[in-house]
C-alpha positions in Angstrom: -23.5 -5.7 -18.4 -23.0 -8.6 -15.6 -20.1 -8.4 -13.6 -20.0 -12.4 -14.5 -18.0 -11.5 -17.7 -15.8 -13.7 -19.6 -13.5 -13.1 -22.6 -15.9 -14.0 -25.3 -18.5 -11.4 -23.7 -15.9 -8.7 -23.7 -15.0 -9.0 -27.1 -18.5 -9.9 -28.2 -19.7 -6.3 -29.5 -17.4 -5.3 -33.0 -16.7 -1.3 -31.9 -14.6 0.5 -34.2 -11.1 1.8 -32.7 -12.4 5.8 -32.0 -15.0 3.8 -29.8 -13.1 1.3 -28.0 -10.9 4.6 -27.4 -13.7 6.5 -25.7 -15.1 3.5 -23.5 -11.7 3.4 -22.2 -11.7 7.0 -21.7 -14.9 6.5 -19.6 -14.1 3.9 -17.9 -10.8 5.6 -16.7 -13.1 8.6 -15.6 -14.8 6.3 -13.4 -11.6 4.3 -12.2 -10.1 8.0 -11.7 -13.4 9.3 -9.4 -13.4 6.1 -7.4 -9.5 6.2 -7.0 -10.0 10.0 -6.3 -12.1 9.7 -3.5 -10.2 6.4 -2.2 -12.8 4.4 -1.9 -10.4 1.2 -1.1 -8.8 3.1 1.7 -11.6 4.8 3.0 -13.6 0.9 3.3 -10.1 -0.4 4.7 -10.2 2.4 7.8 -13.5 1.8 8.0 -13.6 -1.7 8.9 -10.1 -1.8 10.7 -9.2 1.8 11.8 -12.3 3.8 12.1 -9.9 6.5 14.2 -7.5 6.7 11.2 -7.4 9.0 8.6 -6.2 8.5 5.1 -3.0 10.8 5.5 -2.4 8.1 8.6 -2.9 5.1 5.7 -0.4 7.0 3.6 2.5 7.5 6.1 2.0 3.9 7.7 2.8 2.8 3.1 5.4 5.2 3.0 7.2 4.0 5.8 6.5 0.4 5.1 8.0 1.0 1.5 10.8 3.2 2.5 12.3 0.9 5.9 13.3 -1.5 3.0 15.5 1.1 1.4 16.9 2.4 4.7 15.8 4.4 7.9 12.7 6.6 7.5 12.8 10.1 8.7 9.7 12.8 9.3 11.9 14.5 5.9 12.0 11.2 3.9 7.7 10.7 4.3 7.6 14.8 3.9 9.7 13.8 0.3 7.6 11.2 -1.0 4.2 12.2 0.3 5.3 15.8 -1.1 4.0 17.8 1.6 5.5 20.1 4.2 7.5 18.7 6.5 6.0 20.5 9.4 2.3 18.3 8.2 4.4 15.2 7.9 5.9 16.1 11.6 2.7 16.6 12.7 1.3 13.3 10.8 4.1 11.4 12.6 3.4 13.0 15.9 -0.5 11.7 16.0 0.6 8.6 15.2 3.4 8.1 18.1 0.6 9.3 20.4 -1.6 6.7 18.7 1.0 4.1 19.5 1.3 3.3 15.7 4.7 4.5 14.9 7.3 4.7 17.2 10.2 7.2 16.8 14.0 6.3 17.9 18.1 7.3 17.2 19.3 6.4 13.8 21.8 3.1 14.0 24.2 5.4 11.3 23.9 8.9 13.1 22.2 8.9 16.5 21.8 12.8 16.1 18.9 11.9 13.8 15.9 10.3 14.6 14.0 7.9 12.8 10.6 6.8 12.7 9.4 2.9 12.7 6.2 0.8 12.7 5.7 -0.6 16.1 3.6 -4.0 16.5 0.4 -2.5 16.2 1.5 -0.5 13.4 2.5 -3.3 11.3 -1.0 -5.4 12.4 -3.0 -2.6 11.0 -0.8 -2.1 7.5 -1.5 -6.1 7.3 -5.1 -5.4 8.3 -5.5 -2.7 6.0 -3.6 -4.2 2.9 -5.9 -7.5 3.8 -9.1 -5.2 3.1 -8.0 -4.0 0.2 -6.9 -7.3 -1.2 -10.7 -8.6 -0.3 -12.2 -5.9 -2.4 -10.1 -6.3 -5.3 -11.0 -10.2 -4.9 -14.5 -9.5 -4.9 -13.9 -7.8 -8.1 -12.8 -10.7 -9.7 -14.6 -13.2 -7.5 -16.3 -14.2 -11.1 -13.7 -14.3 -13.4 -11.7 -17.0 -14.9 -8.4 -17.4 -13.9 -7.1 -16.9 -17.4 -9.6 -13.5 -17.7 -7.1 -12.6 -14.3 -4.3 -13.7 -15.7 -4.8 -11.6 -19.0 -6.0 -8.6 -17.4 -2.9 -8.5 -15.0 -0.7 -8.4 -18.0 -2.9 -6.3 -20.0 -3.3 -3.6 -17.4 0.4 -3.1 -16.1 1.3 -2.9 -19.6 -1.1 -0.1 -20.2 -0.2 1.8 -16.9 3.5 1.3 -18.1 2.8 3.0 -21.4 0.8 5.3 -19.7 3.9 5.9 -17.5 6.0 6.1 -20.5 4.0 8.6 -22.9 3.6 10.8 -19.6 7.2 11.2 -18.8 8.1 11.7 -22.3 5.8 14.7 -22.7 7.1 16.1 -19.3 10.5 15.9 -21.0 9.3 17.6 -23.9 8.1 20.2 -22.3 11.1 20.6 -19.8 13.2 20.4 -22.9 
């Protein structure tokens, strides 16, 4: 199979429903190896950070994502990266040294301490989310914009049933 695919070649072969359902099946095995490993990330440090680790890719997204909610703290990444907090402190520590992140007193309760991109932080998140955006083009570098454009919708609405039948079983099972 060509990675110069189009519509009609996808649908080309008439597969019965049980066999559709397995080559999705494998080809979510694959997608969950290479997403596994991190290939995207690892290729994005690679190329930008070599120094950084993935745990440092993961704290520099978490804080990105969270500053737009309110003020990060070393407990806030701990929380949504679900680690210890002593790791995350330890994380956030490597990457003050590293001139990445810079820690400073909270604007609501300057007891606390909060933890911010600097400059260079926010240069390597843009470098790093430019990486992955270049592999995911290159993916689709041969694809019709309405193949894109169907995929897109296609594939958040399968992750969004996925989410859905996932949570419903967790709240069967809680139930």
């Amino acid at each position: 199979m060509t990675s110069a695919m189009n519509t009609r070649e996808v649908e080309a072969p008439a597969l019965t429903e049980d066999e559709n359902m397995l080559r999705i099946g494998q080809a979510m095995t694959r997608m969950r190896l290479l997403t596994g490993r991190r290939m995207i990330g690892r290729l994005a440090i690679q190329n930008v950070a070599p120094g950084l680790e993935l745990s440092h890719l993961d704290v520099l997204d978490v804080v990105r994502r969270a500053e737009a909610t309110g003020e990060v703290t070393v407990g806030t990444i701990a929380e949504i990266l679900r680690i210890d907090p002593s790791r995350a402190s330890r994380i956030v520590a490597d990457m003050v040294a590293r001139g990445v992140l810079r820690r400073k007193a909270s604007q609501a309760d300057a007891r606390r301490i909060v933890v911010v991109l600097t400059a260079l932080g926010q240069r390597l998140l843009s470098e790093i989310q430019a990486q992955k955006r270049s592999v995911i083009g290159s993916i689709f570098a041969d694809w019709s914009p309405e193949d894109i454009a169907s995929f897109s919708l296609l594939f958040d609405r399968y992750v969004t049933g996925y989410e859905g039948v996932i949570q419903a079983r967790l709240t069967e099972t809680a139930d």
